[in-house]
C-alpha positions in Angstrom: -8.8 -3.1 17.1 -6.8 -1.7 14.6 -7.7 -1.7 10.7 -6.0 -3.6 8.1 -6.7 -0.5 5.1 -5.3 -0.8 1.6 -3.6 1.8 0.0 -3.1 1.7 -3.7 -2.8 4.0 -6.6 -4.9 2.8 -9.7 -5.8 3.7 -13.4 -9.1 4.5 -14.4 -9.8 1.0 -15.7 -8.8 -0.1 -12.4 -4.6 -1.4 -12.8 -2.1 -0.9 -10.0 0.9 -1.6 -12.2 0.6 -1.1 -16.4 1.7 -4.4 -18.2 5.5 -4.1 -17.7 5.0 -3.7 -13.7 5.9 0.2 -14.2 4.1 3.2 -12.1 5.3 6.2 -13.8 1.7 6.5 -15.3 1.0 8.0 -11.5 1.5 11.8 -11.9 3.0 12.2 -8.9 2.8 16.0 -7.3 2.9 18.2 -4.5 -0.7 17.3 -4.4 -0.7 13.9 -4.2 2.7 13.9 -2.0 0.6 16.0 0.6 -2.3 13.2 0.4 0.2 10.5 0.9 1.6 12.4 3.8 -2.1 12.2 5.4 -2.0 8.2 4.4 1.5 7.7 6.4 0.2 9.8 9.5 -2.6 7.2 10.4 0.3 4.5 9.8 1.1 2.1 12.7 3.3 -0.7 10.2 2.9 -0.4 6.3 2.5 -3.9 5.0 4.3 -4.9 1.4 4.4 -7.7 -0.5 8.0 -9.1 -1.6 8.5 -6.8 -4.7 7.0 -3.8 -3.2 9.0 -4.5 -0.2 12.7 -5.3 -2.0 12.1 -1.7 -4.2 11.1 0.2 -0.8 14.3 -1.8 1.2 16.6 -0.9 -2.2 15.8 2.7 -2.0 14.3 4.3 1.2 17.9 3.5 2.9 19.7 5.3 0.5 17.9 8.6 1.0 19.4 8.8 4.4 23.0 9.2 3.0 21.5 11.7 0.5 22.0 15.3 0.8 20.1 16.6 -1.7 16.9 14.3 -0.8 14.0 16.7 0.1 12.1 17.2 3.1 9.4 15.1 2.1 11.5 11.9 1.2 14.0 12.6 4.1 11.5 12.4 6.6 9.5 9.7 5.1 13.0 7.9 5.0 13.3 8.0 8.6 10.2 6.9 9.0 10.6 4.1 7.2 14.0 3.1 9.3 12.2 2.9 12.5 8.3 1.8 11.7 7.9 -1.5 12.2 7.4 -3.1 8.4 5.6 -6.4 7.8 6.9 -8.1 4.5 4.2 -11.0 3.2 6.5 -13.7 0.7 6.4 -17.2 0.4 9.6 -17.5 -1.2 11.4 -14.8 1.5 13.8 -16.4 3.9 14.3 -13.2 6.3 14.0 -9.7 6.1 16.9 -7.5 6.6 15.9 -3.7 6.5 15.4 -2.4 9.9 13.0 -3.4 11.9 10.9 -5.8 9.7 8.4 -9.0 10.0 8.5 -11.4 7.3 5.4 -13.5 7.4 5.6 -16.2 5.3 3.2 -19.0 6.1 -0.4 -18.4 8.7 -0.9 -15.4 7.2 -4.4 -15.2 8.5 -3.6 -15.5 11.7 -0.2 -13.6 12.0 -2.3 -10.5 10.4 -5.4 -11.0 13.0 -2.8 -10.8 15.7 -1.6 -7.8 14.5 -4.7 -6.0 14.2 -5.5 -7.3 17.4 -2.9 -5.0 19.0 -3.1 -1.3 19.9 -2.4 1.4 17.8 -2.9 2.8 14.4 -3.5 0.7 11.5 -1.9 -1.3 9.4 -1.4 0.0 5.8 -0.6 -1.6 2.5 1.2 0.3 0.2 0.3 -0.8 -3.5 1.7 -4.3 -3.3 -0.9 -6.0 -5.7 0.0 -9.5 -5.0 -0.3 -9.5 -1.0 -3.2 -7.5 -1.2 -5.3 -10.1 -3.4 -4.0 -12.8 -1.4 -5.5 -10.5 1.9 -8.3 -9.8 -0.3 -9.2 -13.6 -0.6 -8.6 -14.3 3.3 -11.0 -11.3 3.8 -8.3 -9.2 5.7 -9.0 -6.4 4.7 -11.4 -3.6 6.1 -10.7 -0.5 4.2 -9.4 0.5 0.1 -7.7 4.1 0.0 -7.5 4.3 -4.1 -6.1 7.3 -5.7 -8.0 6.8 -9.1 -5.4 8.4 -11.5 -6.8 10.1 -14.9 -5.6 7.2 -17.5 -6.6 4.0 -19.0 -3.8 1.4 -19.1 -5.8 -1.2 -21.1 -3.7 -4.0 -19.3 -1.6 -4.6 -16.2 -1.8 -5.8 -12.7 -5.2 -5.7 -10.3 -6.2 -6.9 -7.2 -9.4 -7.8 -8.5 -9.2 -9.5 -11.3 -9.6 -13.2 -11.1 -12.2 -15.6 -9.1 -15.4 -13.3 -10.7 -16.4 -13.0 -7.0 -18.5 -9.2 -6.0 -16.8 -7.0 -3.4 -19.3 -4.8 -2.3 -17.7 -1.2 -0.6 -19.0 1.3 1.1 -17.9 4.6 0.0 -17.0 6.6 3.0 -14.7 9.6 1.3 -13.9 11.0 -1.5 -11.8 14.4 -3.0 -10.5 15.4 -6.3 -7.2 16.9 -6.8 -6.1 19.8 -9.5 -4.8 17.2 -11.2 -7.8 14.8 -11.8 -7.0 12.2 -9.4 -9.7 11.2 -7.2 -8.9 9.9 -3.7 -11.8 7.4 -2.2 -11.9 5.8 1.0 -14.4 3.0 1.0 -15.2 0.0 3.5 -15.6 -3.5 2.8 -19.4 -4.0 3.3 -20.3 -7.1 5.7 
C-alpha cells in the first residue's frame, strides 16, 4: 500500500506561506535542490491543491520551450509532463496540464483508492490548503518538512485551527550548510 507523505517547506514558527502567500523566505540551493531531487525519486503522483496546482501548470510547461532552463528544472519539467498529477479543488471544473486527476468531491475515498494501488507514493508538495483538509480526513501517513532558519510571525499552516494534538513520530532527520533541517516523521496511531 502506498503512502500518502506530505512534503512541505516551513519557517521556524511553523508557516508554509508568509502572510502575503509568498515563499521566497525558502533559501533555495544546490543543497536543498539535491534533497528535493531525493523527495521526487520516491514520487509515484505529487498531489496539489488548486493554487499550488495552477502556479506548477503555469510554469513547469514553459520550461520545456526554455533553452536556457538548467538540468535540474529541465528534467523535473519532464517529469512533471508525464507523472500522473492529482489536483484536490472544490471550485475546479477540469484539469488541463497533462495527465492530471481533478478530485473534487469523495475525497476520502478517491485518495484511499489511490493509495490502494501499486507503486510509489503519493506526494504533496506544499499545498497548505489540501493538506489540512487531508490532515482532517486523517490521510495522511508521513510529514517531510524542511524547517527553514526564519520566523515569519504570520502566514499560512496546516496546523493551525481545531486545537486538536497530532502526535509524530520522528523517523529522520539532517541538517544542511545552510541551517535547514529536513525531518521525516510518521503520524503516530
Amino acid at each position: 500500500m502506498r503512502k500518502l507523505v506530505l512534503f512541505m517547506h516551513v519557517s521556524l514558527d511553523g508557516y508554509a506561506s508568509d502572510s502575503k502567500g509568498g515563499l521566497d523566505w525558502i533559501p533555495y540551493n544546490e543543497e536543498l535542490e539535491k534533497y528535493a531531487e531525493e523527495v521526487v525519486a520516491e514520487v509515484g503522483a505529487p498531489v496539489y491543491g488548486r493554487t499550488t496546482y495552477r502556479m506548477m501548470e503555469s510554469y513547469w510547461p514553459s520550461v520545456l520551450d526554455d533553452g536556457n532552463a538548467s538540468r535540474h528544472s529541465m528534467e523535473h519539467a519532464k517529469w512533471l509532463q508525464d507523472v500522473k498529477k492529482i489536483v484536490i479543488s472544490g471550485t475546479m471544473d477540469k484539469a488541463e496540464w497533462n495527465n492530471t486527476m481533478l478530485i473534487k468531491d469523495n475525497i476520502a475515498e478517491e485518495i484511499k483508492a489511490l493509495k490502494e494501488q501499486p507503486g510509489k507514493n503519493l506526494v504533496i508538495f506544499g499545498s497548505p490548503g489540501a493538506a489540512k483538509t487531508l490532515l482532517k480526513l486523517g490521510l495522511i501517513d508521513e510529514f517531510l518538512f524542511t524547517i527553514c532558519p526564519i520566523v515569519l510571525g504570520s502566514g499560512q499552516s496546516i496546523f493551525e485551527g481545531d486545537g486538536e494534538k497530532i502526535k509524530l513520530s520522528l523517523l529522520s532527520s539532517r541538517t544542511f550548510d545552510s541551517g535547514i533541517i529536513a525531518t521525516r516523521y510518521a503520524l503516530e496511531q
